[in-house]
Backbone as JSON, one array per atom type, in Angstrom:
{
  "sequence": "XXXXXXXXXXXXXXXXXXXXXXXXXXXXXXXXXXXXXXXXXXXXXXXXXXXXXXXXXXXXXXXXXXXXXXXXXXXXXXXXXXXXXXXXXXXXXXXXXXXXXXXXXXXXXXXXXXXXXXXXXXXXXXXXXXXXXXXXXXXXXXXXXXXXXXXXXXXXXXXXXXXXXXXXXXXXXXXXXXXXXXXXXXXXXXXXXXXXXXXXXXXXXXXXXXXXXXXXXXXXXXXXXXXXXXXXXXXXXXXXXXXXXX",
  "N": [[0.81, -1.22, 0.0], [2.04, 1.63, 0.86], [3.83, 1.83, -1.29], [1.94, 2.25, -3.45], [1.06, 4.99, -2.74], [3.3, 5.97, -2.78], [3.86, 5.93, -5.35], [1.93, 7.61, -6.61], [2.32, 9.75, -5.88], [4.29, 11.01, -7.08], [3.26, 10.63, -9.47], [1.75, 13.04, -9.26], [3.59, 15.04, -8.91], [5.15, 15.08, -11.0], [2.87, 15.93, -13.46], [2.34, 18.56, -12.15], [4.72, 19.38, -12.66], [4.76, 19.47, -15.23], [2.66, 20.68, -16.05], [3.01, 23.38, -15.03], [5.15, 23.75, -16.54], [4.19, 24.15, -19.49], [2.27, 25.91, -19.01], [3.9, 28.22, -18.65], [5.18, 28.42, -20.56], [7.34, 27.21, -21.29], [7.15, 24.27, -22.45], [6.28, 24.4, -25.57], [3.33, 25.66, -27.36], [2.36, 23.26, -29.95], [4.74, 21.8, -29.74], [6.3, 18.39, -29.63], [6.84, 15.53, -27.66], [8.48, 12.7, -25.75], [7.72, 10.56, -23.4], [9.63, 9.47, -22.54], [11.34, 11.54, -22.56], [10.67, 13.1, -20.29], [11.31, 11.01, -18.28], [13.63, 10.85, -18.02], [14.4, 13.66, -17.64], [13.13, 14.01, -15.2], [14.17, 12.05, -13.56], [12.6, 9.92, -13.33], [10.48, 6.9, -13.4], [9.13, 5.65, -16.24], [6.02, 5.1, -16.07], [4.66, 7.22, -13.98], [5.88, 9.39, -15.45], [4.15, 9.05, -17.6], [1.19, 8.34, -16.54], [0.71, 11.43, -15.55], [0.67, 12.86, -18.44], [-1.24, 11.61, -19.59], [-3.28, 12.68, -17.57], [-3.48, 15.09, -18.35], [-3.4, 15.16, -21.11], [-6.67, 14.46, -20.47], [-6.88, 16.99, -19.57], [-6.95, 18.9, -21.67], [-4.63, 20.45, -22.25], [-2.67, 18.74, -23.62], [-1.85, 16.54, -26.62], [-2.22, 13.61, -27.27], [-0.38, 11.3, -29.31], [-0.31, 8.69, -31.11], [2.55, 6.09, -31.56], [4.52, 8.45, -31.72], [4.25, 10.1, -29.63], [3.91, 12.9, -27.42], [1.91, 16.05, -27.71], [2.24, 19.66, -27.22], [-0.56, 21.12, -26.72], [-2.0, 23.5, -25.94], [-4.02, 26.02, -24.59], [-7.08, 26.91, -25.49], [-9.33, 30.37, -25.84], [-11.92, 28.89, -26.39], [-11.72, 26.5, -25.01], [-11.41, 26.75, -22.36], [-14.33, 28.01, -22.37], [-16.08, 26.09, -22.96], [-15.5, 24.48, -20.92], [-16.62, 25.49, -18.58], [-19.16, 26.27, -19.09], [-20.26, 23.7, -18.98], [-19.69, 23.58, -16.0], [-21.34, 25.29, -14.8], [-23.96, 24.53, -15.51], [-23.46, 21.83, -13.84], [-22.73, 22.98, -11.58], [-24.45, 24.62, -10.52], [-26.85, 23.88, -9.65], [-25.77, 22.23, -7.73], [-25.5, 24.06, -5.76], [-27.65, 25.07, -5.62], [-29.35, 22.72, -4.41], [-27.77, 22.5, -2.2], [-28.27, 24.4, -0.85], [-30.96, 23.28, 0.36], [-30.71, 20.74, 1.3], [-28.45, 20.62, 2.74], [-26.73, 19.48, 5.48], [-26.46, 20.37, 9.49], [-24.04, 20.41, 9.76], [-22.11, 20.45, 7.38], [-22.9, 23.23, 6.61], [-21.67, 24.43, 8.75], [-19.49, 23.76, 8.36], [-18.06, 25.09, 5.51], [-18.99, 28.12, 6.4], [-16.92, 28.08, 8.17], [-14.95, 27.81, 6.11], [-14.55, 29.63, 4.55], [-14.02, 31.51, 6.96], [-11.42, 31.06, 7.03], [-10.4, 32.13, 4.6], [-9.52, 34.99, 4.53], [-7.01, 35.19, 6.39], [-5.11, 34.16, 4.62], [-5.12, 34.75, 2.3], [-4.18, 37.53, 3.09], [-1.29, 36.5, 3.84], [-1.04, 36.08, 0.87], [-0.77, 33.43, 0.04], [-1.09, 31.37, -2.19], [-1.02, 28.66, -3.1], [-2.22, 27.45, -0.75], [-5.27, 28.73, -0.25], [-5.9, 27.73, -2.84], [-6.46, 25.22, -1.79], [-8.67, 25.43, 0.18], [-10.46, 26.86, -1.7], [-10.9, 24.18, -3.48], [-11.52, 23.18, -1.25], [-14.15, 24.06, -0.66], [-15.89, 23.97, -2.45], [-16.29, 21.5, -3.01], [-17.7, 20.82, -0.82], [-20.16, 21.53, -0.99], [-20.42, 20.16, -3.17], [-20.72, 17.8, -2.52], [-23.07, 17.37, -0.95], [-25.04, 16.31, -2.99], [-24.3, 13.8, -3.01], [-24.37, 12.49, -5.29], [-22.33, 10.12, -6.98], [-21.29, 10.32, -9.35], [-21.55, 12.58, -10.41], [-19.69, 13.77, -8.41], [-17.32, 13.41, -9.91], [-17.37, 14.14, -12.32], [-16.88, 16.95, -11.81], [-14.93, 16.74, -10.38], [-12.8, 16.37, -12.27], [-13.19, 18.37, -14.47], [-13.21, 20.51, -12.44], [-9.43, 20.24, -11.97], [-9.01, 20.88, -14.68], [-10.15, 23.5, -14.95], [-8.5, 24.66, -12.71], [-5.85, 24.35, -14.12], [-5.96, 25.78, -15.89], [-6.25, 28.45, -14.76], [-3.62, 29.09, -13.2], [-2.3, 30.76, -13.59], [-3.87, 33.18, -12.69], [-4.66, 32.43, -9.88], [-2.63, 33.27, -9.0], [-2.85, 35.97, -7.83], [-2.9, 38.45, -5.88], [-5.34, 40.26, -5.51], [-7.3, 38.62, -7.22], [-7.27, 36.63, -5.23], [-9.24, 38.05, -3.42], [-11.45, 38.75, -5.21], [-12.5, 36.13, -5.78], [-13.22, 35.29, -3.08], [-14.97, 37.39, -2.34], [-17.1, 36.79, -4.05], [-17.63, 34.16, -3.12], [-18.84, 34.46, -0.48], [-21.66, 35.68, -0.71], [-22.51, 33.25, -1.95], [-22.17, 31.41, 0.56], [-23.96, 32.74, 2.76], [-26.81, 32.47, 0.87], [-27.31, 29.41, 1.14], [-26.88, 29.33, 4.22], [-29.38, 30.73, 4.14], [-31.26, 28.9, 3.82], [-32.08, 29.57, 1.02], [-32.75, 28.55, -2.31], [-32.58, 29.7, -4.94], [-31.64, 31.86, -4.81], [-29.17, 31.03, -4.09], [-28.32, 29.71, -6.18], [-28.05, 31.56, -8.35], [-26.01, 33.12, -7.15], [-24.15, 31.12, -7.27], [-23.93, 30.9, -10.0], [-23.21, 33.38, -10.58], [-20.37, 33.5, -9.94], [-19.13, 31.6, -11.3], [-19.05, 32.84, -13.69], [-18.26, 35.16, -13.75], [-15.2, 33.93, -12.88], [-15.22, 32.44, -14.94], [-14.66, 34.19, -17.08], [-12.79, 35.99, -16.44], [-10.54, 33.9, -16.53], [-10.8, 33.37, -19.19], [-10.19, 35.61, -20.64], [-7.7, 36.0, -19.94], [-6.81, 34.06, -21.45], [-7.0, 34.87, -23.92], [-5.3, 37.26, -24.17], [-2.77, 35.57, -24.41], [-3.01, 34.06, -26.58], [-4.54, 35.58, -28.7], [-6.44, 34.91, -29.07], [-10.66, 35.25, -30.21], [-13.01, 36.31, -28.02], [-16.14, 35.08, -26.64], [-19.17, 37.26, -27.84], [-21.86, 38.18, -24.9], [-21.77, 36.2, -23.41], [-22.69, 33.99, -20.62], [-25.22, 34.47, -22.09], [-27.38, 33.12, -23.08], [-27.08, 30.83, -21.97], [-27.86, 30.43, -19.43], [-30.21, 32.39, -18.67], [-32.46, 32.79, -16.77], [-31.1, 32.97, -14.42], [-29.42, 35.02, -14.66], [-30.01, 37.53, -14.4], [-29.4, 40.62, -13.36], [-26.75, 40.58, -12.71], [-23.21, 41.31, -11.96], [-21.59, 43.57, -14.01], [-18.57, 43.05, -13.87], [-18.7, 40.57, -14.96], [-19.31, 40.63, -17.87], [-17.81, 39.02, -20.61], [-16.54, 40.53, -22.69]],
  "CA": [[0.0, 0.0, 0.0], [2.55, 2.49, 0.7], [4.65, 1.73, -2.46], [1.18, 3.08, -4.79], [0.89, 6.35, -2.51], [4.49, 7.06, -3.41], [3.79, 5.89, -7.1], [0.86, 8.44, -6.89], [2.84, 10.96, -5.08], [5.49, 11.3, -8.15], [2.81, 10.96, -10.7], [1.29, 14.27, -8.83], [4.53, 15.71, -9.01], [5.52, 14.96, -12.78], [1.97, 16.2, -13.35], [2.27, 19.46, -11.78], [6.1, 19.98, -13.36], [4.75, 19.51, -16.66], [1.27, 21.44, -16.6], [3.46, 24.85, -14.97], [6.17, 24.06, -18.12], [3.24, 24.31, -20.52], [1.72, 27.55, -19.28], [5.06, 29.54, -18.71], [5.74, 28.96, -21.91], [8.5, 26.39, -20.99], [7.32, 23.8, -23.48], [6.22, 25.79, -26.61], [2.46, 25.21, -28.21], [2.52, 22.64, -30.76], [6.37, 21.18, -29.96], [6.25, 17.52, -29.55], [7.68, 15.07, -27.08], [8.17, 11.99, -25.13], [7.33, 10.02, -22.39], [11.47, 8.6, -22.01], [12.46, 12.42, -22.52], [10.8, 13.57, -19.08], [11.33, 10.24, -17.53], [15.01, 10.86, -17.91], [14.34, 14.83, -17.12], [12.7, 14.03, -13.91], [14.59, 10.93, -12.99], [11.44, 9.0, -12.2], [9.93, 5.58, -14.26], [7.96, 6.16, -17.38], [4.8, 5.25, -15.83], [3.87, 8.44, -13.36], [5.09, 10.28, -16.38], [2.32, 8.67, -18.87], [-0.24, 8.98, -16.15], [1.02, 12.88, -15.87], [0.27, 12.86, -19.38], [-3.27, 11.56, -19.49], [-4.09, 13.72, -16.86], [-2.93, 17.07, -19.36], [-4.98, 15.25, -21.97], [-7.66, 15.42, -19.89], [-7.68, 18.77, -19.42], [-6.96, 19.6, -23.19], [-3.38, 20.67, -22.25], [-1.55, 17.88, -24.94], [-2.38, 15.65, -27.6], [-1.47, 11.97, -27.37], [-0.09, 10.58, -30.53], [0.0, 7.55, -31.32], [3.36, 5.74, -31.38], [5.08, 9.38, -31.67], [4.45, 11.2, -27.75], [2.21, 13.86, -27.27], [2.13, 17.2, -28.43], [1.7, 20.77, -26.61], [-1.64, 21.34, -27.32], [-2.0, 25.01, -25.1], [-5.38, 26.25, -24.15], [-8.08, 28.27, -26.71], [-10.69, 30.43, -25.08], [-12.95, 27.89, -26.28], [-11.53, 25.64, -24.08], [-12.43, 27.79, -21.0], [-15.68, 28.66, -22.26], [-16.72, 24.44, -22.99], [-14.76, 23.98, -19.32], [-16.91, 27.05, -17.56], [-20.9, 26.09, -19.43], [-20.04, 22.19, -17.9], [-19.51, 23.57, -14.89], [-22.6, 25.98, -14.75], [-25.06, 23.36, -15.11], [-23.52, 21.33, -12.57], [-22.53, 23.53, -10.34], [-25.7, 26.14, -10.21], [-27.96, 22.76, -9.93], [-25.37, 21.63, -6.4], [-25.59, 24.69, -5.07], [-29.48, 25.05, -5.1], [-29.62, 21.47, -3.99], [-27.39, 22.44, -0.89], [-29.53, 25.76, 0.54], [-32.1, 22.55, 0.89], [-30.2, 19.48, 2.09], [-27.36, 21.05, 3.38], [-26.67, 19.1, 6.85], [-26.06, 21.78, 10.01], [-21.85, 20.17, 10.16], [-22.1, 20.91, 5.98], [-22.74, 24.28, 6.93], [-20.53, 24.83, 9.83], [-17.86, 23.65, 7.67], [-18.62, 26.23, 4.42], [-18.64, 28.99, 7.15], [-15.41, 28.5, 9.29], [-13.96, 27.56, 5.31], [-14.78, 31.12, 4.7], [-13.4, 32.29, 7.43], [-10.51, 30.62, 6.7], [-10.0, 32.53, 3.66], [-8.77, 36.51, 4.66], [-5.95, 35.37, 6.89], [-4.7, 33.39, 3.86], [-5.07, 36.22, 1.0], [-3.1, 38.24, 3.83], [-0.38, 36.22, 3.05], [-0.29, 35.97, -0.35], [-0.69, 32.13, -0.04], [-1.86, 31.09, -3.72], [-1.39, 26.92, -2.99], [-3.11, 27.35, 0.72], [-6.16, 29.14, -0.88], [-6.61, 27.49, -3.6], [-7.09, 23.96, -1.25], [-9.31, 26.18, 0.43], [-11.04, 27.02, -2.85], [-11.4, 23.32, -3.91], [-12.45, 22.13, -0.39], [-15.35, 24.98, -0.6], [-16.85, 23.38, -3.64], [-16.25, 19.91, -2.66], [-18.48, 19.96, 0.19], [-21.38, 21.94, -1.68], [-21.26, 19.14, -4.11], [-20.97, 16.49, -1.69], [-24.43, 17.54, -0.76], [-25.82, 15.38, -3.69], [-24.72, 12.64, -2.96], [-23.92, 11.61, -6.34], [-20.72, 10.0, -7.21], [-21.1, 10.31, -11.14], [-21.67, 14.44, -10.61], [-18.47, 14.6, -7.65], [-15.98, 12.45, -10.75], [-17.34, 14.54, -13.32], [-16.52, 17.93, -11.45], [-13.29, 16.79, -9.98], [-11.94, 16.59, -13.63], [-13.44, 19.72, -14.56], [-12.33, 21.98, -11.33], [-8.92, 20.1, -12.61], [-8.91, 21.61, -15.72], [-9.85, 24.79, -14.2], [-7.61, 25.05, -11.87], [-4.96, 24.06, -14.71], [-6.18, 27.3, -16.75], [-6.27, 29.47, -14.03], [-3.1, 28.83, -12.29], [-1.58, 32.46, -13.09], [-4.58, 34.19, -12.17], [-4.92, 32.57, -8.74], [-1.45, 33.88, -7.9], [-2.39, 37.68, -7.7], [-3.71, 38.59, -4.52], [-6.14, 40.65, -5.92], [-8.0, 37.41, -7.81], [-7.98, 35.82, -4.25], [-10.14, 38.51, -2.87], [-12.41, 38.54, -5.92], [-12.91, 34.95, -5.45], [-13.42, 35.27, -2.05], [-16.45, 38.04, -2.72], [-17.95, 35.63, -4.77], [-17.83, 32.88, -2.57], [-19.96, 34.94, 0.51], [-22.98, 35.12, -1.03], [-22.95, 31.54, -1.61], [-22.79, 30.37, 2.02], [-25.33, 33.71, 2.81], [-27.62, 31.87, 0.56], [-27.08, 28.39, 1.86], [-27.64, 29.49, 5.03], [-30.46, 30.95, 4.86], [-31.93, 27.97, 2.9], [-31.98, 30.04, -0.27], [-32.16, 27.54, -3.04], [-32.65, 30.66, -5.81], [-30.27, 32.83, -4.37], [-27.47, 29.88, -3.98], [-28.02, 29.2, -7.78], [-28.17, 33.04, -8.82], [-24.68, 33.3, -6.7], [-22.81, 30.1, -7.89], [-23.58, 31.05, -11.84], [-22.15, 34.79, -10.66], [-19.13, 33.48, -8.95], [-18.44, 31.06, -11.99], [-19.11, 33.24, -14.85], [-16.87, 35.94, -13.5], [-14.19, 33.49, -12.73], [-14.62, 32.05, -16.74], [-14.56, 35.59, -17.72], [-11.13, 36.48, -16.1], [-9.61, 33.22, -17.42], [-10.87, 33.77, -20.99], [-9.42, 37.36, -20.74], [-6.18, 36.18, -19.9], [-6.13, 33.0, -22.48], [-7.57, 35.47, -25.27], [-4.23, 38.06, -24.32], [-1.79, 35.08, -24.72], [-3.9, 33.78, -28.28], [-4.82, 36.36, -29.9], [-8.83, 34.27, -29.53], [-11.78, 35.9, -29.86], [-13.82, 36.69, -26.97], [-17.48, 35.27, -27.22], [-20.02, 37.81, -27.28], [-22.67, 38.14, -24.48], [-21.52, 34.94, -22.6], [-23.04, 33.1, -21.55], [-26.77, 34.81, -21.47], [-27.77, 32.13, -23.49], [-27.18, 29.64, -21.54], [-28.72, 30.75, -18.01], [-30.88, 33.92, -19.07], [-32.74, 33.48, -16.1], [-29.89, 32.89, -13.13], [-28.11, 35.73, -14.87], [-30.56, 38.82, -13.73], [-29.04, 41.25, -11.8], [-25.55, 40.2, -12.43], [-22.56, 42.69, -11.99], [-21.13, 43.95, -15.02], [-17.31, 42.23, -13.92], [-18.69, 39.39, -15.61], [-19.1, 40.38, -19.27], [-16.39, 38.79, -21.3], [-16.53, 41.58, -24.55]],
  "C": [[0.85, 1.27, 0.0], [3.46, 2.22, -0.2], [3.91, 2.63, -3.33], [0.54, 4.34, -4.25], [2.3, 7.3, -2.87], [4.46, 7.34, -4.62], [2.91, 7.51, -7.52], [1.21, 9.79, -6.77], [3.47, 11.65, -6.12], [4.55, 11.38, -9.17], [2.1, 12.39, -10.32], [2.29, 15.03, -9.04], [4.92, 16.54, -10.62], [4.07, 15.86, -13.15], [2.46, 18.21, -13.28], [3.62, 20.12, -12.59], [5.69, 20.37, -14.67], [3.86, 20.9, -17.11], [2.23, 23.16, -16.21], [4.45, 25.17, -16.44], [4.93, 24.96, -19.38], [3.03, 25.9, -19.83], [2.6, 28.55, -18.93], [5.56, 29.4, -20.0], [6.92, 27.94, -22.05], [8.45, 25.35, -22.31], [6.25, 24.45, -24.43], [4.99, 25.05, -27.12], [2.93, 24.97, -29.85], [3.75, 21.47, -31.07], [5.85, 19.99, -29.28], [7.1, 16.61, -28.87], [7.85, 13.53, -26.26], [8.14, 11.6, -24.1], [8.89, 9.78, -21.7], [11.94, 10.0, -22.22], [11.81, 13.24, -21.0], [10.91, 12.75, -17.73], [12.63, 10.15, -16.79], [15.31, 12.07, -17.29], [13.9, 14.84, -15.64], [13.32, 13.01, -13.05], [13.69, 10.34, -11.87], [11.37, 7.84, -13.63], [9.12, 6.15, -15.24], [6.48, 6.01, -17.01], [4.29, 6.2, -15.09], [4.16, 9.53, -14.67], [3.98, 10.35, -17.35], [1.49, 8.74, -18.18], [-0.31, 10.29, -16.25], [0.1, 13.06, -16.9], [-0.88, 12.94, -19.72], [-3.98, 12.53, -19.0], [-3.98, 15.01, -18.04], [-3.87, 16.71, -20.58], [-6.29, 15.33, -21.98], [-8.2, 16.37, -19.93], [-7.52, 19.49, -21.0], [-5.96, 19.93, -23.31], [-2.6, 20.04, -23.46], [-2.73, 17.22, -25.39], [-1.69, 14.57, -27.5], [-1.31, 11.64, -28.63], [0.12, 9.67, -30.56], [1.63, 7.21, -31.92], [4.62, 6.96, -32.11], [5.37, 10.01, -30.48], [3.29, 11.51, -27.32], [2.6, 15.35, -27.66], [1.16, 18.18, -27.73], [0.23, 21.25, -26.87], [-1.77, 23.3, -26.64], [-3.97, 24.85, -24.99], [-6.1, 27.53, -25.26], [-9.18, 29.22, -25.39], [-12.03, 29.63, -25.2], [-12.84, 26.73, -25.26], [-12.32, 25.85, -22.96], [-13.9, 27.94, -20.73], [-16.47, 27.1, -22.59], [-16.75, 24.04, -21.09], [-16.45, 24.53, -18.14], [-18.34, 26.23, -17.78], [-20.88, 24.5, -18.76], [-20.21, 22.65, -16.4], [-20.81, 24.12, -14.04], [-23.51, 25.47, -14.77], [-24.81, 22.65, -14.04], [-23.55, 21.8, -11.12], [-23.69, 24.44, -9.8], [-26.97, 25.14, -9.24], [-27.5, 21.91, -8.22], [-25.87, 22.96, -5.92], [-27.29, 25.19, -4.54], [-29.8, 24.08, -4.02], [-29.25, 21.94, -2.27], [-28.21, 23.08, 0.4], [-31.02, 24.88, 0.88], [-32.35, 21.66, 1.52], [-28.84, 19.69, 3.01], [-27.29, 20.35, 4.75], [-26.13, 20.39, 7.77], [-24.34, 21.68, 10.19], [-21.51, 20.52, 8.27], [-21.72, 22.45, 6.49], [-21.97, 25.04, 7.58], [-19.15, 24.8, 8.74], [-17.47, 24.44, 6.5], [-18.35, 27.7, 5.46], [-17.19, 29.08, 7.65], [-14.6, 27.99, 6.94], [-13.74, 29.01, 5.2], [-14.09, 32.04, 5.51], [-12.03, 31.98, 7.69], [-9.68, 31.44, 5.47], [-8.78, 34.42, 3.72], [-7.53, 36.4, 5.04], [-4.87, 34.83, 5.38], [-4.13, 33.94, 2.69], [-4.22, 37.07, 1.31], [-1.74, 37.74, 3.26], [0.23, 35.33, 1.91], [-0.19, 34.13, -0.46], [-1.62, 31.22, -1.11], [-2.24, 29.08, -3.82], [-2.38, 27.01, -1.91], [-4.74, 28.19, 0.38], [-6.92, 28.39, -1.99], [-7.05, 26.13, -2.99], [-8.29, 24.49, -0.62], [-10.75, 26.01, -0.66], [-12.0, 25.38, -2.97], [-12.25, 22.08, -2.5], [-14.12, 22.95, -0.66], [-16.24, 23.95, -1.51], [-16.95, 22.02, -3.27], [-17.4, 19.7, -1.45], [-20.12, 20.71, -0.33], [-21.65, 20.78, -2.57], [-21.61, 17.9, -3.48], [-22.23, 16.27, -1.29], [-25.73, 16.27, -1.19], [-25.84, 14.1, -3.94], [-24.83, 11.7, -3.62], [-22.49, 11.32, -7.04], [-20.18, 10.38, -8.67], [-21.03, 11.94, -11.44], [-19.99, 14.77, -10.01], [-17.16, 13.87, -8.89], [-16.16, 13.61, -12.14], [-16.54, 16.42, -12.63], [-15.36, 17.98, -10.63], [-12.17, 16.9, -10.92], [-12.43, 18.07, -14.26], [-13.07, 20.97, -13.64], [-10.45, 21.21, -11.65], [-8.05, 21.15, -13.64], [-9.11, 23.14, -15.69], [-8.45, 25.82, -13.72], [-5.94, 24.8, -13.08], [-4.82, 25.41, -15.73], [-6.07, 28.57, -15.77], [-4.78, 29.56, -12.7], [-2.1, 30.3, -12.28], [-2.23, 33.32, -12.09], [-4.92, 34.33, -10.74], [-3.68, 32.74, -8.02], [-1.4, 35.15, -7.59], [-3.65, 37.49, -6.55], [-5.3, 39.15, -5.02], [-7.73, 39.83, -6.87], [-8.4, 36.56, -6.96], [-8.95, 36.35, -3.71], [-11.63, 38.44, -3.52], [-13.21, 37.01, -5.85], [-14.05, 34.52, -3.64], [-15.05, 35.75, -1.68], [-17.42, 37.15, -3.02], [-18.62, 34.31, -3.78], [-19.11, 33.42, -0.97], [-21.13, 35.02, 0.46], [-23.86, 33.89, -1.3], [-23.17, 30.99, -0.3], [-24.2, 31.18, 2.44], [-26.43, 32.61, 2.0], [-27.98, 30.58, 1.39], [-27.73, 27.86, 3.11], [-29.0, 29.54, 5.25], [-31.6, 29.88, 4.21], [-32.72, 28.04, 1.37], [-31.96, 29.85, -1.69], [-32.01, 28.77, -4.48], [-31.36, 31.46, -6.37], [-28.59, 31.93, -4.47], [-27.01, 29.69, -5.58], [-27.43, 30.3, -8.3], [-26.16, 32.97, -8.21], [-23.56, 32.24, -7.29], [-22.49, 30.72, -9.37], [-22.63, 32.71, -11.59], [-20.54, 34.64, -10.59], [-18.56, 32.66, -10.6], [-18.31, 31.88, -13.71], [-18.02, 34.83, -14.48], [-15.64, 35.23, -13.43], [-13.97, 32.9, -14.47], [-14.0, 33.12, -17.42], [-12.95, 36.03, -17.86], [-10.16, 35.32, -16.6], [-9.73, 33.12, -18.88], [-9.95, 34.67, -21.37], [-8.16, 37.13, -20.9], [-5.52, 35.31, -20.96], [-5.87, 33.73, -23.75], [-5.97, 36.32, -25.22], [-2.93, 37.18, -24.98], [-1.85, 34.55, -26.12], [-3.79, 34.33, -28.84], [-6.43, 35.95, -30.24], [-9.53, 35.89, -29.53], [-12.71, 35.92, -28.76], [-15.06, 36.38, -26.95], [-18.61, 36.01, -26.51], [-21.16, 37.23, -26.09], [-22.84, 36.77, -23.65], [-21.79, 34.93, -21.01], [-24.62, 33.33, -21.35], [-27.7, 33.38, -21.99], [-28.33, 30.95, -23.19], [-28.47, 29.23, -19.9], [-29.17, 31.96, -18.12], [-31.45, 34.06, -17.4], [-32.67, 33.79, -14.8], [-29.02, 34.33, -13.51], [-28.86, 37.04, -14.68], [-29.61, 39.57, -12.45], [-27.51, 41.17, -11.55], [-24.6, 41.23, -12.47], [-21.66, 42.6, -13.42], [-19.62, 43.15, -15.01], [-17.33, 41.33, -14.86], [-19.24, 39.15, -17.09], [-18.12, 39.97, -20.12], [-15.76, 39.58, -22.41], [-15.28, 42.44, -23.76]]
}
């Protein structure tokens, strides 16, 4: 047993080495590579780097080739904006659910996460926030109680979190986050199922917004109009202007 938490440990590692290469620019969209050239770069076994791997195809990061490597793939704002409308259905649809089933140790634990968050932003602590971040959501979805919703949104906050890993290093992106996230427990609390929905789609359509913004600067993409009224016209009343993407 403790042999495949170390295995797991190193494929988290390799993982994490690779996905920061890719978005500093380290390995170059479109350049092509293999499995035995970061096995040898990391001096680990070829297998945590090919899970690595998977995982990045996952998120859209590379392209697997067949008996060639894999190849930089980078991120489009379409990416973001497929990533973000996935998430908005699921996530608008937990958070209702919660302001109704919410248990009162659910709650407790959403609150003190919360207040977990200021000392944290204080200092500038971009890893310790963002666990923060992904416990927040984790126990709103836990709510439902469905395993096929918490597998599908653990690869999707993922991929997220794989697009957004500049933006949650400026202090200023933790506070915004932070905003966002208050009105959600407020709702919650007060058994709000409207208000919880209305607040999740705010919190996530500002947070797509600001990672579009920043994919579109490094691209050259287009920006898609009026996003995403389309999709949630009538969760999106009332929303603050932050979260137009034009």
């Amino acid at each position: 047993m403790p042999p495949r938490a170390d295995h797991t440990s190193t494929s988290d590692v390799v993982f994490r080495k690779l996905r920061g290469a890719i978005l500093s620019g380290e390995l170059q969209q479109g350049s092509l590579h293999s499995i035995y050239e970061f096995a040898e770069k990391y001096q680990v076994s070829r297998t945590p780097v090919r899970e690595a791997v998977l995982r990045l195809a996952d998120t859209g990061m590379v392209v697997i080739e067949r008996n060639r490597g894999f190849r930089i793939r980078g991120l489009s704002v379409d990416d973001v904006r497929a990533v973000f409308e996935f998430r908005l259905v699921l996530e608008t649809t937990s958070a209702s659910y919660a302001a109704q089933h919410a248990s009162p140790s659910v709650v407790e634990r959403l609150v003190e996460n919360l207040m977990q968050m200021p000392p944290v932003i204080a200092a500038e602590d971009g890893a310790a926030f963002t666990r923060l971040d992904r416990e927040f959501h984790d126990e709103i979805i836990a709510t439902m109680d469905n395993s096929r919703v918490r597998q599908e949104l653990a690869g999707l906050r993922a991929a997220t979190q794989s697009m957004g890993v500049t933006t949650m290093g400026r202090t200023s992106r933790l506070r915004e986050i932070y905003s966002d996230h208050q009105p959600i427990v407020k709702a919650i609390v007060a058994g709000d199922s409207l208000a919880a929905a209305r607040a999740m789609t705010r919190h996530l359509v500002h947070s797509g917004c600001v990672i579009m913004s920043e994919v579109a600067e490094r691209t050259g993409d287009t920006l898609p109009q009026n996003w995403p009224d389309f999709l949630l016209p009538s969760l999106l009343d009332n929303r603050p202007e932050t979260t137009d993407a034009r």
